[in-house]
Structure formats: C-alpha cells, structure tokens
PDB file with one MODEL, atoms N, CA, C and O in Angstrom:
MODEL        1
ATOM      1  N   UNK A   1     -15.409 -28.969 -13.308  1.00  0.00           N
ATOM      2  CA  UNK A   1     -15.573 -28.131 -14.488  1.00  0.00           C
ATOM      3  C   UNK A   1     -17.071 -27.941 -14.740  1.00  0.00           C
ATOM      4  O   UNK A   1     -17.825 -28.915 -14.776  1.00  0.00           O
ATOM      5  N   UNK A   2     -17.434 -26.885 -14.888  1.00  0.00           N
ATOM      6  CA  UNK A   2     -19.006 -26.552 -14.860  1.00  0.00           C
ATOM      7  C   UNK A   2     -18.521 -25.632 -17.079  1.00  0.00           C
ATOM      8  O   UNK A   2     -17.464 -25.229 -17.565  1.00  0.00           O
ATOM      9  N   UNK A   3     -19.829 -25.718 -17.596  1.00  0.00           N
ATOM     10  CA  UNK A   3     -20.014 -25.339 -18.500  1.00  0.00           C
ATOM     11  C   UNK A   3     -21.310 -24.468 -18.834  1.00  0.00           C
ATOM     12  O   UNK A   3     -22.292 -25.070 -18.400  1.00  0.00           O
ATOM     13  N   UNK A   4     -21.612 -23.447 -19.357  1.00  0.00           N
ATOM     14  CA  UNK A   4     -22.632 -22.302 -19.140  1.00  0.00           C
ATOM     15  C   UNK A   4     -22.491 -21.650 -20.995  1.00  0.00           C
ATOM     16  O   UNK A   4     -21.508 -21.820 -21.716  1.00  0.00           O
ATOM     17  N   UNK A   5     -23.505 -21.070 -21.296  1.00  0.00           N
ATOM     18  CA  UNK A   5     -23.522 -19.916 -22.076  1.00  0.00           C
ATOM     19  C   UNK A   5     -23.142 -18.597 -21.816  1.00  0.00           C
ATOM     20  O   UNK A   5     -23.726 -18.099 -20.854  1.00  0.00           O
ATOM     21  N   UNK A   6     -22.224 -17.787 -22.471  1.00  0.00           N
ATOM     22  CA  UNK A   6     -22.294 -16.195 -22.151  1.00  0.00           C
ATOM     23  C   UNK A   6     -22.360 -15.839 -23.408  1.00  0.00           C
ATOM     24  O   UNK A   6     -21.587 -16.330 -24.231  1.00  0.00           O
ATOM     25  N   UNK A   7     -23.258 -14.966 -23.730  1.00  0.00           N
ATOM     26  CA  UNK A   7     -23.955 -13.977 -25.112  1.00  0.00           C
ATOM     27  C   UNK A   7     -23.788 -15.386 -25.873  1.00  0.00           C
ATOM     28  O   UNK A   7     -23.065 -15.232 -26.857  1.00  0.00           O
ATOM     29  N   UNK A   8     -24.156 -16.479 -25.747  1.00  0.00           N
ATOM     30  CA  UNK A   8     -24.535 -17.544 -27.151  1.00  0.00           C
ATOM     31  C   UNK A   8     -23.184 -18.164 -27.158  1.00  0.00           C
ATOM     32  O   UNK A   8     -23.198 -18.927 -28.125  1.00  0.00           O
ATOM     33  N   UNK A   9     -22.226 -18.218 -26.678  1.00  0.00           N
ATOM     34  CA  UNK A   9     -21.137 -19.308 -26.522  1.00  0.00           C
ATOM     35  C   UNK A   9     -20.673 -19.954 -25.654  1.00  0.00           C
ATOM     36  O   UNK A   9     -20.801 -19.469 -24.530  1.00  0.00           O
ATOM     37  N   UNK A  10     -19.910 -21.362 -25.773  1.00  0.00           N
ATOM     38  CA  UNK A  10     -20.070 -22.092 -24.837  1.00  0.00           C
ATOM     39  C   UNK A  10     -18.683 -21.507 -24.006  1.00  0.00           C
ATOM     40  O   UNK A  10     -17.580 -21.243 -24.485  1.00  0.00           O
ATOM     41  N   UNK A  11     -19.207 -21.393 -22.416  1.00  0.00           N
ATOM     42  CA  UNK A  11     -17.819 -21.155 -21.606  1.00  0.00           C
ATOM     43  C   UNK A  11     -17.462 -22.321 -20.830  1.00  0.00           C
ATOM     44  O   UNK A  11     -18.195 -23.309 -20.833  1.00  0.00           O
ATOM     45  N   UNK A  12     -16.733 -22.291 -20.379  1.00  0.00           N
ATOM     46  CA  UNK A  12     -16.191 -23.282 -19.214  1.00  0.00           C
ATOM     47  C   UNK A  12     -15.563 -22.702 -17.761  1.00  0.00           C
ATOM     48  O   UNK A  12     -14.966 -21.626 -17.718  1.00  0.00           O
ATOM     49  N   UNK A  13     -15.696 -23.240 -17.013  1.00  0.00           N
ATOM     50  CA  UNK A  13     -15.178 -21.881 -15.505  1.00  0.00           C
ATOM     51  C   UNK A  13     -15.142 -23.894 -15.146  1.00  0.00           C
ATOM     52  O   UNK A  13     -15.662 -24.930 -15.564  1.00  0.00           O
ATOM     53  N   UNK A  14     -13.998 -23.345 -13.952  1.00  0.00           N
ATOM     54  CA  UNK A  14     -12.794 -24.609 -13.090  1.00  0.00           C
ATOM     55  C   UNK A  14     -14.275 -24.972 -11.775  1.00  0.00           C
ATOM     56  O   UNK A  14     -14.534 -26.069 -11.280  1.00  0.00           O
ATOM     57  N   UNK A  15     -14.829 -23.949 -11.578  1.00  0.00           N
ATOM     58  CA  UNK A  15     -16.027 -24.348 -10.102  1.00  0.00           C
ATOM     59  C   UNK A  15     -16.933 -23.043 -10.681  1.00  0.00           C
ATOM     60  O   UNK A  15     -16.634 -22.005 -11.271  1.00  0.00           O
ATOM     61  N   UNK A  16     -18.298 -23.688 -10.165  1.00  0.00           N
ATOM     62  CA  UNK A  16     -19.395 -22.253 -10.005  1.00  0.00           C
ATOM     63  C   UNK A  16     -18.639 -20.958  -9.090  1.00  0.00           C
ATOM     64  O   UNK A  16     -18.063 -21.037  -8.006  1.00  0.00           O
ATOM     65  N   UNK A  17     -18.879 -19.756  -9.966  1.00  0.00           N
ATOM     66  CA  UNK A  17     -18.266 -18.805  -9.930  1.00  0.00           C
ATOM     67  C   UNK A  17     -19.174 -17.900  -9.340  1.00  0.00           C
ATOM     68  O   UNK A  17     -20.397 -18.032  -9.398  1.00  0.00           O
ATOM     69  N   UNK A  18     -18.533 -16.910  -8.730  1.00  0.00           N
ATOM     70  CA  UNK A  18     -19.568 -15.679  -8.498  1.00  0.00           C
ATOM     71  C   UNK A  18     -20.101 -14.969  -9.899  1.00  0.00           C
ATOM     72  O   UNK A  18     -19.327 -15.231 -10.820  1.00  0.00           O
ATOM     73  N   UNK A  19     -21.265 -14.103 -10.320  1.00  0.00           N
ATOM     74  CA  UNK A  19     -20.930 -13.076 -11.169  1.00  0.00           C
ATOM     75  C   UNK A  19     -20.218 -12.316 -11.060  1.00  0.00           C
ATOM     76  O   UNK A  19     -19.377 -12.677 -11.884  1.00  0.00           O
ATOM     77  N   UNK A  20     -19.864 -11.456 -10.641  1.00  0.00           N
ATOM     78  CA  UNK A  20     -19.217 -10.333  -9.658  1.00  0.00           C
ATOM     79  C   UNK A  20     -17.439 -10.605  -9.911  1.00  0.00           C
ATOM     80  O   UNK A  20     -16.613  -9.981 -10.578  1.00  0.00           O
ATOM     81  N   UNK A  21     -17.334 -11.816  -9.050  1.00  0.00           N
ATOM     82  CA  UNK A  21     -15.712 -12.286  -9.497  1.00  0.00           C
ATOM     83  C   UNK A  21     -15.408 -12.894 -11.310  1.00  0.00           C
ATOM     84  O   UNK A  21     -14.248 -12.942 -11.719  1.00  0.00           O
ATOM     85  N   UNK A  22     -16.685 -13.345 -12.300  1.00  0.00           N
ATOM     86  CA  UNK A  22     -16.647 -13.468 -13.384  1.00  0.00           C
ATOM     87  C   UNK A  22     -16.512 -12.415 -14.458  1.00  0.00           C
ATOM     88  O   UNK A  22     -15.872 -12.443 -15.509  1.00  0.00           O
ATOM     89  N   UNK A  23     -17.084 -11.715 -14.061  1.00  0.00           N
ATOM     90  CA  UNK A  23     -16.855 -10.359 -14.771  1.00  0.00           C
ATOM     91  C   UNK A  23     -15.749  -9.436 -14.691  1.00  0.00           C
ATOM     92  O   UNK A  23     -15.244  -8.800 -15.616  1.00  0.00           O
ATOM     93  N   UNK A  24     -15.345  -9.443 -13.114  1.00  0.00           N
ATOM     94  CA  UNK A  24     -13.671  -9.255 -12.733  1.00  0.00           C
ATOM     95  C   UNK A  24     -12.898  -9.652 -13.581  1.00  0.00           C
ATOM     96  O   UNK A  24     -11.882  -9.133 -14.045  1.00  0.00           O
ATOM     97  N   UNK A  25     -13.394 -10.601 -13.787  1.00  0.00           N
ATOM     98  CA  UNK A  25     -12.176 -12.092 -14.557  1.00  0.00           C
ATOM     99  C   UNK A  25     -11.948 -11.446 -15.871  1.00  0.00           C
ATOM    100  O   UNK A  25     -10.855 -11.370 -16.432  1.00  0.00           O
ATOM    101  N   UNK A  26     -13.106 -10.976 -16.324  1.00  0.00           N
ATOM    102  CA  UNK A  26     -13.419 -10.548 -17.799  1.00  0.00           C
ATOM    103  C   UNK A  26     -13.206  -9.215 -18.074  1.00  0.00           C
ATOM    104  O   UNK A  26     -13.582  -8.691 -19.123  1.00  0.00           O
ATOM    105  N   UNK A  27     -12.377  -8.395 -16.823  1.00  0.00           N
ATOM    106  CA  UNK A  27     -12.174  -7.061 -17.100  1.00  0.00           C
ATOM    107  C   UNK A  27     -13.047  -6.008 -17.204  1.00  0.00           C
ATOM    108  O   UNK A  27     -12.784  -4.843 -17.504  1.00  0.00           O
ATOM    109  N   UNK A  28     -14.402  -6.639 -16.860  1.00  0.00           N
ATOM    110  CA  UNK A  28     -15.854  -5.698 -17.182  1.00  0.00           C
ATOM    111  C   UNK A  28     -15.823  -5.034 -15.425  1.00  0.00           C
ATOM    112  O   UNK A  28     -15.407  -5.532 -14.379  1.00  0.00           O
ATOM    113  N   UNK A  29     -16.424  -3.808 -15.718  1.00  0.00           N
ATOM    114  CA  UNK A  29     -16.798  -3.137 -15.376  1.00  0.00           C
ATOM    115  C   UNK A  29     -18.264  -3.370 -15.001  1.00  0.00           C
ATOM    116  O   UNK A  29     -19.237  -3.207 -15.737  1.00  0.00           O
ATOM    117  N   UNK A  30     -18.248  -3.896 -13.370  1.00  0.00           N
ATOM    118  CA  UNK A  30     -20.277  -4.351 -13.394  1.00  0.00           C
ATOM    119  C   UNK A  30     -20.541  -2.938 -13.581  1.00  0.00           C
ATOM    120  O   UNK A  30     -21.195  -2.758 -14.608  1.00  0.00           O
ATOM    121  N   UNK A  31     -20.276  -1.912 -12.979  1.00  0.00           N
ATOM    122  CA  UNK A  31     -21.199  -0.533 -13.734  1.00  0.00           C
ATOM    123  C   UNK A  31     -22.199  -0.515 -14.615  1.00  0.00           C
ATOM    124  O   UNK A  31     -23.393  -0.215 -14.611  1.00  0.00           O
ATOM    125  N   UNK A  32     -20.995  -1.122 -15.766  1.00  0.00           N
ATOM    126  CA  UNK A  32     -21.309  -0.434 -17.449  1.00  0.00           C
ATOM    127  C   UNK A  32     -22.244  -1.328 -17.659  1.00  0.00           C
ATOM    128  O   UNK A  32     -23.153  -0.741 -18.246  1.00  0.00           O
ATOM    129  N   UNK A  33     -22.636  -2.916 -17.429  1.00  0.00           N
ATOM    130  CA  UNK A  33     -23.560  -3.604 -17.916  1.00  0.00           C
ATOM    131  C   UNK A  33     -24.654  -4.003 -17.295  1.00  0.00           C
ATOM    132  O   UNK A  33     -24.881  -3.943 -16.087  1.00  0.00           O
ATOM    133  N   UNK A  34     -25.317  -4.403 -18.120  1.00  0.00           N
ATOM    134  CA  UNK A  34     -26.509  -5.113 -17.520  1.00  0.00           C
ATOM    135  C   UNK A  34     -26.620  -6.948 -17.808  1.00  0.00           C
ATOM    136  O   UNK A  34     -26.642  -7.526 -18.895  1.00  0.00           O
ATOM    137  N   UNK A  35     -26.654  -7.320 -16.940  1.00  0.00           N
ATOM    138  CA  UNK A  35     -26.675  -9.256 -16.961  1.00  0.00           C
ATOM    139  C   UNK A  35     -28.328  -9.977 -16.957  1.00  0.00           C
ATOM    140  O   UNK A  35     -29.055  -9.866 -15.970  1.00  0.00           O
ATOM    141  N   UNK A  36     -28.679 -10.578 -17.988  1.00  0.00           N
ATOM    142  CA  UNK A  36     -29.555 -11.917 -18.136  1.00  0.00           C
ATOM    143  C   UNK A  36     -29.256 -12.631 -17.863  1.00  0.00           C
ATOM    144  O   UNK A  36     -28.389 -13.128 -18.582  1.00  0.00           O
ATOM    145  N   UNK A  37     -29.685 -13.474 -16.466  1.00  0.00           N
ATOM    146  CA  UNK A  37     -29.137 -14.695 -15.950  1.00  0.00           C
ATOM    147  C   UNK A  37     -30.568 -15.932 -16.376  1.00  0.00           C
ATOM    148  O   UNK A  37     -31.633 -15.647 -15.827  1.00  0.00           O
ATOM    149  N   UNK A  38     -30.576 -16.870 -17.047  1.00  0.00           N
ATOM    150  CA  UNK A  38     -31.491 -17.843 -17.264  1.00  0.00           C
ATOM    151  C   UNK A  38     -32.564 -16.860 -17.547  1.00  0.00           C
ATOM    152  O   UNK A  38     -33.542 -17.059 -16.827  1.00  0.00           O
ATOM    153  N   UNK A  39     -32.711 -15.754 -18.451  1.00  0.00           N
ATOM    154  CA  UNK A  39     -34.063 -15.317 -18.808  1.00  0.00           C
ATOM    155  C   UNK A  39     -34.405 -14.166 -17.689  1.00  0.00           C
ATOM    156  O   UNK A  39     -35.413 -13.478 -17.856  1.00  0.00           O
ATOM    157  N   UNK A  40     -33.626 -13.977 -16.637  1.00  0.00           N
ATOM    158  CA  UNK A  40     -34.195 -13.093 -15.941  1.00  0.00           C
ATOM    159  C   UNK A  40     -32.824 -11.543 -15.475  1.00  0.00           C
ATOM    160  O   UNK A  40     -31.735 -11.619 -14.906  1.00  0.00           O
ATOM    161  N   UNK A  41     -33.530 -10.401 -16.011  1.00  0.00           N
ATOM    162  CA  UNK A  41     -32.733  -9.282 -15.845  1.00  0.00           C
ATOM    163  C   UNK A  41     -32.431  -9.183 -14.098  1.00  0.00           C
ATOM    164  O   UNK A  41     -33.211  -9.116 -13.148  1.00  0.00           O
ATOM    165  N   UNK A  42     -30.905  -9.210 -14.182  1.00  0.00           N
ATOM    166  CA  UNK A  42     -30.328  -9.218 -12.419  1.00  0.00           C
ATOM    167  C   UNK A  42     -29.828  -7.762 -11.718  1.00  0.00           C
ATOM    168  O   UNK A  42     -28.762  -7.166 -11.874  1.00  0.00           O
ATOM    169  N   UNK A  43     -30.679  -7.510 -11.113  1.00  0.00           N
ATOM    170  CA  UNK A  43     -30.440  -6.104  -9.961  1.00  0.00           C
ATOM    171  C   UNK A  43     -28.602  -5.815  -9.934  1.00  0.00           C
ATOM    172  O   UNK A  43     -27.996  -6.887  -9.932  1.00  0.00           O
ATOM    173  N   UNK A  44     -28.249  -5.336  -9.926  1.00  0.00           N
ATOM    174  CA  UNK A  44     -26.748  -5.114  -9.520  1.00  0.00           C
ATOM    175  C   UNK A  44     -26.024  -5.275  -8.203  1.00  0.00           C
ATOM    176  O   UNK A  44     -24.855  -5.603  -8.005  1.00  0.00           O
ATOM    177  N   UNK A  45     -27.119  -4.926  -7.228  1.00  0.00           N
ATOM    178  CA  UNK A  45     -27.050  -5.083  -6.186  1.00  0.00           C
ATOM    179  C   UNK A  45     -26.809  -7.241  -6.047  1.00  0.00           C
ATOM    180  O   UNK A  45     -25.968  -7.825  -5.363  1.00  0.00           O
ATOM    181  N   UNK A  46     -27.628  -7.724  -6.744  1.00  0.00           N
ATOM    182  CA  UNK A  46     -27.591  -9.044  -6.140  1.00  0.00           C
ATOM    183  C   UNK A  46     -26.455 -10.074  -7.080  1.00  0.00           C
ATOM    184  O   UNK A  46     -26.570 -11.299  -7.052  1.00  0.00           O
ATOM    185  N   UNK A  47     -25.023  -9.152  -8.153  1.00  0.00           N
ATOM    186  CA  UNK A  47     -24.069  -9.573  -8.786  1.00  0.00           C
ATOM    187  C   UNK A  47     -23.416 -10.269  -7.804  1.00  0.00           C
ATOM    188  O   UNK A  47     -23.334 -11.482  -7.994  1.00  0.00           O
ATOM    189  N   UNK A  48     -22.941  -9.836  -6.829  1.00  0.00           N
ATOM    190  CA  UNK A  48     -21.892 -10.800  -5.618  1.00  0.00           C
ATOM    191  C   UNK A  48     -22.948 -11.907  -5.240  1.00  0.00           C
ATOM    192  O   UNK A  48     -22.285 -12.714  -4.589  1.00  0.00           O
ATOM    193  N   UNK A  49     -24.050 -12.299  -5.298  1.00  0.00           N
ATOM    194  CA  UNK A  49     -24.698 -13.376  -4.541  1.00  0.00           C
ATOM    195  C   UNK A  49     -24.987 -14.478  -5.436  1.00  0.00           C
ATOM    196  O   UNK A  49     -25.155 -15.675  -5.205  1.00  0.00           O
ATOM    197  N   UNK A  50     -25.016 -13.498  -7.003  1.00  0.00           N
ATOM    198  CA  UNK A  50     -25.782 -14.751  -8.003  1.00  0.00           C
ATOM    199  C   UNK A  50     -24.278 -15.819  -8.715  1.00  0.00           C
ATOM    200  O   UNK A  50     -23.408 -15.635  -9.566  1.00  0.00           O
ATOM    201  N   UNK A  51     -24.552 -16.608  -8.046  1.00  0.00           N
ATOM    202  CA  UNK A  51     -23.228 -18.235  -8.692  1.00  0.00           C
ATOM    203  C   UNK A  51     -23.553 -18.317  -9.731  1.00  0.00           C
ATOM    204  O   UNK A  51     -24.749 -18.084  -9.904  1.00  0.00           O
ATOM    205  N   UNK A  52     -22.796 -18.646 -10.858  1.00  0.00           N
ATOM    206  CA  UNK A  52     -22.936 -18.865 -12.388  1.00  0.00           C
ATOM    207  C   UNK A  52     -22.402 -20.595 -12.216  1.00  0.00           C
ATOM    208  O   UNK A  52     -21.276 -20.891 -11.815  1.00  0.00           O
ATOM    209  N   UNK A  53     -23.437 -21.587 -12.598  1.00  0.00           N
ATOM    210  CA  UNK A  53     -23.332 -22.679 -12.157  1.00  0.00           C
ATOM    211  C   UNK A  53     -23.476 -23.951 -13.642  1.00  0.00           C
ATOM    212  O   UNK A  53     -23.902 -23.475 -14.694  1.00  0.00           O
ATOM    213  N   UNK A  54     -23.266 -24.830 -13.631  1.00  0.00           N
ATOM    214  CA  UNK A  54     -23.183 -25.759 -14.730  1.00  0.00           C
ATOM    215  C   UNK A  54     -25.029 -25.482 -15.433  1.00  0.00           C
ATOM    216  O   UNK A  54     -26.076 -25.694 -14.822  1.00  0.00           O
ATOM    217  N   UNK A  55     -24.857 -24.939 -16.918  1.00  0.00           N
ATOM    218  CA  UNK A  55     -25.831 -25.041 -17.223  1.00  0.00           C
ATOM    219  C   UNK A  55     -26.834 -23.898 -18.066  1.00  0.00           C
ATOM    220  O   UNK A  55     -27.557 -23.833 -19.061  1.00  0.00           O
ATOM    221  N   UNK A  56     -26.209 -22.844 -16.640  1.00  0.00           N
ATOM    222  CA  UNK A  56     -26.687 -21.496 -17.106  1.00  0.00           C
ATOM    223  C   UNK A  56     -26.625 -20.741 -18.174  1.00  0.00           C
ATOM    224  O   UNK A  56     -25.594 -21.001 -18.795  1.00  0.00           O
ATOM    225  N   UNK A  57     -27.436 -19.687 -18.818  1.00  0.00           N
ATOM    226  CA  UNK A  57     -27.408 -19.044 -19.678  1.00  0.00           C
ATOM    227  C   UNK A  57     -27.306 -17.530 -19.555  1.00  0.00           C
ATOM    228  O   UNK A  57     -28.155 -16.958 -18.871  1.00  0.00           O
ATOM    229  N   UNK A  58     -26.397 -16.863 -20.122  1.00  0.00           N
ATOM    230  CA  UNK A  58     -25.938 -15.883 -19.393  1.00  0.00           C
ATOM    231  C   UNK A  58     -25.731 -14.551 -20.353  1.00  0.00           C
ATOM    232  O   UNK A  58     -24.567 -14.307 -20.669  1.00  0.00           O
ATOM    233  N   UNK A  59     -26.869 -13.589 -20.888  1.00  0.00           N
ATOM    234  CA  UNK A  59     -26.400 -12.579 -21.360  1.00  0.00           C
ATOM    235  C   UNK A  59     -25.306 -11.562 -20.726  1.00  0.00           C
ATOM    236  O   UNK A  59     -25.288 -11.671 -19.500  1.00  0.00           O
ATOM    237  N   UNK A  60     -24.450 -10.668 -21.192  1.00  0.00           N
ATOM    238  CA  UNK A  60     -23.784  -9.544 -20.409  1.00  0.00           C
ATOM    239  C   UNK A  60     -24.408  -8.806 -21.815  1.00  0.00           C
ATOM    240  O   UNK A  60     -24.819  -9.484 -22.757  1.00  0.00           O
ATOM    241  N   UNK A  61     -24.415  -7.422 -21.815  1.00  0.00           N
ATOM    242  CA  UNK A  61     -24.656  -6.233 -22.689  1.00  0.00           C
ATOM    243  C   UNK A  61     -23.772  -5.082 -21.695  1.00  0.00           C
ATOM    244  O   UNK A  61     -23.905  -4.873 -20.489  1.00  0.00           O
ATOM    245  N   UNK A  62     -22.856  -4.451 -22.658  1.00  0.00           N
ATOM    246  CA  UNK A  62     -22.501  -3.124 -22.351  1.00  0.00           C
ATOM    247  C   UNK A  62     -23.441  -2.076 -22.331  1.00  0.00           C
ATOM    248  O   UNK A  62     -24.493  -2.020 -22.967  1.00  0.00           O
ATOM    249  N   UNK A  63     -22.853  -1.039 -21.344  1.00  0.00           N
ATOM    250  CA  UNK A  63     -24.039   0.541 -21.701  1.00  0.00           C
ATOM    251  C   UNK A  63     -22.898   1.393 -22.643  1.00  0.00           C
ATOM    252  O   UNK A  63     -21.693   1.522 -22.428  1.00  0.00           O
ATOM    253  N   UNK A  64     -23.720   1.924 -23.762  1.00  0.00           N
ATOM    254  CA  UNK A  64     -23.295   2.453 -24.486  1.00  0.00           C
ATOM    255  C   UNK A  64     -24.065   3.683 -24.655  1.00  0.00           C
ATOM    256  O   UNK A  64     -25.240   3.663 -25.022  1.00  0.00           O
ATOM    257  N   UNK A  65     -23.312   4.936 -24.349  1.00  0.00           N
ATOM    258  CA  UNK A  65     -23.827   6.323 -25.234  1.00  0.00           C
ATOM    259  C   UNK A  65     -23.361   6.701 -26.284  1.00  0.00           C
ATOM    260  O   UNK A  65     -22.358   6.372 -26.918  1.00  0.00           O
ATOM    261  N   UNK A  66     -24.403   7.654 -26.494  1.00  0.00           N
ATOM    262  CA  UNK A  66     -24.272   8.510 -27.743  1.00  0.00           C
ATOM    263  C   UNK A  66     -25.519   8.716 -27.908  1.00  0.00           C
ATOM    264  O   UNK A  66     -26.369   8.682 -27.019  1.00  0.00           O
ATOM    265  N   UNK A  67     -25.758   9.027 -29.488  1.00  0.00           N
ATOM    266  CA  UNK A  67     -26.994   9.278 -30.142  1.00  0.00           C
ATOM    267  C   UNK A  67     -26.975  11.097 -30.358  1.00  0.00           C
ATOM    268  O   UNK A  67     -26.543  11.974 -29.611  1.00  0.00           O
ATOM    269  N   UNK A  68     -27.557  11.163 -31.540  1.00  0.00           N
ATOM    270  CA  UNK A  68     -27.915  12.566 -31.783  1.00  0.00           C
ATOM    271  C   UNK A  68     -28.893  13.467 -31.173  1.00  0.00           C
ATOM    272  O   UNK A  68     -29.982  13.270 -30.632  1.00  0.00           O
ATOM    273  N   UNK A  69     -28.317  14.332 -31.372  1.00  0.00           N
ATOM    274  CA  UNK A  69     -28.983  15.451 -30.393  1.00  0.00           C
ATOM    275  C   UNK A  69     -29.656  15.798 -31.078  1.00  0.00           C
ATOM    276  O   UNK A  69     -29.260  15.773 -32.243  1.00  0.00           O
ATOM    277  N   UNK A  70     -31.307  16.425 -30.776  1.00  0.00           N
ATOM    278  CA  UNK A  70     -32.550  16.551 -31.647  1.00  0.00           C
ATOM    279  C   UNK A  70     -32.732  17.383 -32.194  1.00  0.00           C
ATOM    280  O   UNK A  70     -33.745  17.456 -32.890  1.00  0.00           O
TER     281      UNK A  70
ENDMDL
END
C-alpha cells in the first residue's frame, strides 16, 4: 500500500501506479489536464513513464473553456 497526495488529499493506490493507468482509473481524460508531479509540471508525452509512488504530491487540473468574447 503506497499513500500520495492528489489536489491536497490523502490517496491510497494497492502498488506504485502508472499516471496514465491512474487517471484511467479516475475516468480522466489525459487530454483535458495538466499534472504537477512533486512541484514539477509533466509533459504528456512522459504520463505512461511517470510511477506515482509512496509519498508523492500530485496536482491534476482540468482544461476548461469559455470566457467572453471582447
């Protein structure tokens, strides 16, 4: 059992996880977001490589549009 932060709460995952298969897990769409792994913004490209491991701290943020037109 490994234990981590995601957006400021405590998670728990059974073994270090992929991102990639965590976010699966979570129904997200890697597309739509962008991930803070320990303080550092993660390429998309490198989601399947980066393990989410006992410890880590882990923003996700959705992309969201809109906004008024000028």
């Amino acid at each position: 059992m490994i234990a981590l932060q995601v957006n400021g709460k405590k998670v728990e995952l059974g073994a270090p996880t992929p991102l990639l298969a965590y976010l699966e897990q979570l129904g997200v769409n890697p597309r739509a977001v962008a991930v803070e792994h320990n303080g550092e913004i993660i390429d998309r490209a490198a989601y399947e490589q980066l393990m989410l491991r006992d410890g880590d701290q882990v923003e996700i943020v959705r992309m969201v549009g809109g906004g008024s037109p000028s």
